[in-house]
C-alpha positions as CSV (number, residue, x, y, z in Angstrom):
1,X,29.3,144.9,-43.5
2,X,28.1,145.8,-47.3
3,X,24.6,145.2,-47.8
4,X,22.0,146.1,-50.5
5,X,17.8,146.1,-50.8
6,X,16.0,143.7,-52.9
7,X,12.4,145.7,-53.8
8,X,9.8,145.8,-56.5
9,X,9.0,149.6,-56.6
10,X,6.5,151.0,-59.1
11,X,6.1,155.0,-60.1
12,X,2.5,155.4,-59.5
13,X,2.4,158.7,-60.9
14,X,3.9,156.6,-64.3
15,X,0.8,154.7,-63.7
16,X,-1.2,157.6,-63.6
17,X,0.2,159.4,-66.7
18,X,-0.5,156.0,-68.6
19,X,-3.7,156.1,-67.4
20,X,-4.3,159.4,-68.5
21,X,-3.3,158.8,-72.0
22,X,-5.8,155.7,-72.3
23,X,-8.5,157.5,-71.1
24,X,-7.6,160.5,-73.6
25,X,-7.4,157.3,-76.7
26,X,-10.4,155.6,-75.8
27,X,-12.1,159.0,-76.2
28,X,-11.1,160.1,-79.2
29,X,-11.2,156.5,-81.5
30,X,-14.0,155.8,-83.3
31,X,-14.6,152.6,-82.6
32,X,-15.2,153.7,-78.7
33,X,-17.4,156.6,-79.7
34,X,-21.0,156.6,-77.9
35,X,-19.1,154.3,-75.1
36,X,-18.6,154.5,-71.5
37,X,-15.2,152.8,-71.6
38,X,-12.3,154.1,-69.2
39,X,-10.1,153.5,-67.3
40,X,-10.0,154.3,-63.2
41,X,-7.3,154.5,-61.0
42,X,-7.0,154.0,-56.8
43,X,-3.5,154.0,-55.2
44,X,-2.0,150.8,-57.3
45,X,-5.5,149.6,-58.6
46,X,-7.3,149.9,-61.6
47,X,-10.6,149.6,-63.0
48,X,-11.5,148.6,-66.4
49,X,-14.8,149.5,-67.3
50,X,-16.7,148.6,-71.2
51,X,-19.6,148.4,-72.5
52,X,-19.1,144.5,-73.6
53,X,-15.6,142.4,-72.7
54,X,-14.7,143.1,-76.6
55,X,-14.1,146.4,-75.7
56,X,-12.7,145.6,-72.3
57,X,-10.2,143.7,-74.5
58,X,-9.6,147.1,-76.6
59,X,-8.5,149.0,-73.7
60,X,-6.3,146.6,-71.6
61,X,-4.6,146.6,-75.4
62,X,-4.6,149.7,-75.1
63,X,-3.4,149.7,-72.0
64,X,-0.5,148.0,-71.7
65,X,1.9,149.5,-74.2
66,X,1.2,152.8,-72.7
67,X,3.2,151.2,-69.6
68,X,5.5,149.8,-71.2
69,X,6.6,153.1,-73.0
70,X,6.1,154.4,-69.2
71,X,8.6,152.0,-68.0
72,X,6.3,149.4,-66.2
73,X,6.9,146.3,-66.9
74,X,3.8,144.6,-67.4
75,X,4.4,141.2,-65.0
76,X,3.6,143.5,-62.0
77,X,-0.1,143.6,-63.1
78,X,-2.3,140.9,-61.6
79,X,-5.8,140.9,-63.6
80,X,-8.7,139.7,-61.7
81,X,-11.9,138.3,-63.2
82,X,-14.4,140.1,-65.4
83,X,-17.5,141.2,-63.6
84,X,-20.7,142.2,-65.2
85,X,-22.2,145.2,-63.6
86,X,-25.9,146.3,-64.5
87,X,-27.0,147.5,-67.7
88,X,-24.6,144.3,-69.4
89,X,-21.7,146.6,-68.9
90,X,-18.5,145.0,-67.5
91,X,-15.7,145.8,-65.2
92,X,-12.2,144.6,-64.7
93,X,-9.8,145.2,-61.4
94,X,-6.2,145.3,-62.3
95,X,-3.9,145.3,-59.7
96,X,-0.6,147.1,-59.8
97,X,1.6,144.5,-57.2
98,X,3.9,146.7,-55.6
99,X,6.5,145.1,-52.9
100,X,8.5,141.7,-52.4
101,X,5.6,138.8,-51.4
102,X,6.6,137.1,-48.6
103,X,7.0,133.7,-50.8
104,X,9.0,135.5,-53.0
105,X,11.5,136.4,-50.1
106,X,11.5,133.0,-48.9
107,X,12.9,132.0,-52.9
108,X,15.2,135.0,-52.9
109,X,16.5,133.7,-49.8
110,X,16.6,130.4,-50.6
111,X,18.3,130.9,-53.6
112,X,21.4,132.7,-52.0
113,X,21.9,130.1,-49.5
114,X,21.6,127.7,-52.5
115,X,24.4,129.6,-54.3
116,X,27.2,128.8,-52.0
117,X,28.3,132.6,-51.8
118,X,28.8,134.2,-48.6
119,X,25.7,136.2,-48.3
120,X,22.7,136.1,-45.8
121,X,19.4,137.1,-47.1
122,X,16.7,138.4,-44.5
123,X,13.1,139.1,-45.2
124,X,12.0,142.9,-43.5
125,X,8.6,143.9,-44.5
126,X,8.1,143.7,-48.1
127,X,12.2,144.1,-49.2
128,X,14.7,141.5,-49.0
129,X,18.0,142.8,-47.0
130,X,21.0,140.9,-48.5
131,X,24.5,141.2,-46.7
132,X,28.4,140.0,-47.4
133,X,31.6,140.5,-46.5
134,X,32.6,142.1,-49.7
135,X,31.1,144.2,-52.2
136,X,32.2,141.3,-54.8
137,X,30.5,138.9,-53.4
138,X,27.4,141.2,-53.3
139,X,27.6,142.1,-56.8
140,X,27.6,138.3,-57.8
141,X,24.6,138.0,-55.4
142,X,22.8,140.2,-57.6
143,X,24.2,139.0,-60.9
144,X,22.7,135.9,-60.0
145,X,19.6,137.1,-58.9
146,X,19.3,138.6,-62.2
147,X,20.1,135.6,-64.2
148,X,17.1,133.7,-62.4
149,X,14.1,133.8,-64.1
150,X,11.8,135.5,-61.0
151,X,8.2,136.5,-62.1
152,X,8.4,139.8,-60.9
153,X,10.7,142.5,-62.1
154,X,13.2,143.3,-59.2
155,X,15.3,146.1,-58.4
156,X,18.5,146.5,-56.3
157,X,19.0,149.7,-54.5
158,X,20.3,151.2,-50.8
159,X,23.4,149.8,-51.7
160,X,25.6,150.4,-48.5
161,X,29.5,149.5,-48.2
């Protein structure tokens, strides 16, 4: 029986390259000079520190094109509140959400059955296992996966006949 793999992967060494090159901006524009601004990273999380939350501003603008051009596509970041840590400096913790959420699954899922094609979706772990009779029917499954608007950027792979 053809089946395929709904996940939401992201590159973390993309993530680390775009880190990288805001670190190297932030450190060589003026308007940052004499600033502790930077950016940190932890497996898929990362830290925004500034001196004030103008300039915290300034680098998640700096920030996000940088993943773009990396091939990240920005809805996968979850931005948490600012902090102010000592010395009036503050801090930001971006998350990088990697994985289908469970209530996600449950709206994959609920979609397909929704659909009327002859697929069965199954939640397993953080992916979404989708299986058909056909490879047709499959590919319509993921047309019309694509054509809802989800808020996290999907992609379709371990395609098996």
């Amino acid at each position: 029986m053809p089946s395929f793999d709904i996940v939401s992967e992201v590159d973390k060494q993309e993530v680390r390259n775009a880190v990288e090159q805001v670190n190297r901006e932030v450190g060589t524009r003026f308007d940052f000079k004499g600033s502790d601004a930077r950016v940190e990273q932890s497996e898929y999380e990362l830290t925004i520190y500034a001196d004030d939350p103008f300039k915290l501003e300034q680098v998640k603008e700096i920030l996000r094109p940088r993943l773009v051009k990396r091939g990240i596509d920005i809805r996968t970041l979850d931005f948490g509140k600012e902090e102010t840590i000592g010395g009036g400096k503050v801090k930001q913790v971006v998350t990088v959400k990697v994985g289908v959420e469970t209530e996600l699954g449950k709206k994959i899922v609920k979609l397909l059955k929704d659909s009327k094609l002859k697929v069965q979706g199954s939640l397993q772990g953080d992916t979404v296992r989708v299986s058909g009779a056909k490879r047709d029917i499959l590919q319509d499954a993921i047309a019309l996966i694509r054509a809802s608007d989800l808020e996290v950027p999907l992609q379709f792979n371990n395609f098996r006949d």
